[in-house]
N, C-alpha and C positions, 0 to 999 in steps of 0.2 A: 504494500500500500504506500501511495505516496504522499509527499506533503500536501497537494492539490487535493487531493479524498478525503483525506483527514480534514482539512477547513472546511469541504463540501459538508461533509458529517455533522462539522462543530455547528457550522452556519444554518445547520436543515433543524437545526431543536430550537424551538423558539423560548425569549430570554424567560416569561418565566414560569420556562418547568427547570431556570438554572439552579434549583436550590431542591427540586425533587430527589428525593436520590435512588429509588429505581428507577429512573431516566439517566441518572447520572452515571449509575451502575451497568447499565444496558449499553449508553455511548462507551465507556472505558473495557468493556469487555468486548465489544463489537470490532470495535478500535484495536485492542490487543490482538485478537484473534487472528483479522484480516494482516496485522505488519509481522505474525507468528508469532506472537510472544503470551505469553500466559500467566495470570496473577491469580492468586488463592486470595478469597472470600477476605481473609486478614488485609491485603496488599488492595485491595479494591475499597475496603473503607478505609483506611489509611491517606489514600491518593482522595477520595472526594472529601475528606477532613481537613488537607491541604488546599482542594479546590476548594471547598466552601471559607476557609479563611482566608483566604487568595480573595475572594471576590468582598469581603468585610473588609479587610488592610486595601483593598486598589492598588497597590504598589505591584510596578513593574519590575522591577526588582526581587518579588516574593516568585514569581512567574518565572525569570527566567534561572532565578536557584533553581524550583523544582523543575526546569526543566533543563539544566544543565545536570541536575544528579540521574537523571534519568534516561542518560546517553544523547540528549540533543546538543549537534555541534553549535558554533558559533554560525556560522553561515544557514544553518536552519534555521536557526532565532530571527538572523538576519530575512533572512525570507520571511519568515512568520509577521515580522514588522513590518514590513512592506504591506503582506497582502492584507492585514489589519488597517492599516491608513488609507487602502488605496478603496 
């Protein structure tokens, strides 16, 4: 799966079921699956305990830690900022 599918995903859930979290559970699992990757029930609350405090703080910064601990490069982020402004 690429970056472009992934936003398509983010962008197809409207804002607010962003604080649902079996919708939230549903996008992080849907999202794992398709780029092969697979998290346990633990690692899935976890990640939307992060995202739901991510979205209370707004900081960009809180964002690109957790997305830098979880293997996203610099030039993805980089992308990711782009297609967010554009």
């Amino acid at each position: 799966m690429n970056l472009d599918e992934i936003m398509n995903r983010i962008k197809s859930v409207p804002k607010e079921k962003w604080t649902d979290e079996e919708t939230l559970k549903e996008l992080i699992s849907l999202t794992a699956k398709e780029s092969g990757k697979s998290y346990s029930a633990e690692e899935i609350d976890q990640l939307i305990g992060m995202f739901k405090n991510m979205l209370q703080d707004g900081s960009q910064a809180t964002l690109i830690s957790l997305l830098l601990r979880h293997g996203v490069s610099k030039s993805q982020i980089d992308e990711l900022r782009e297609k967010f402004q554009s």
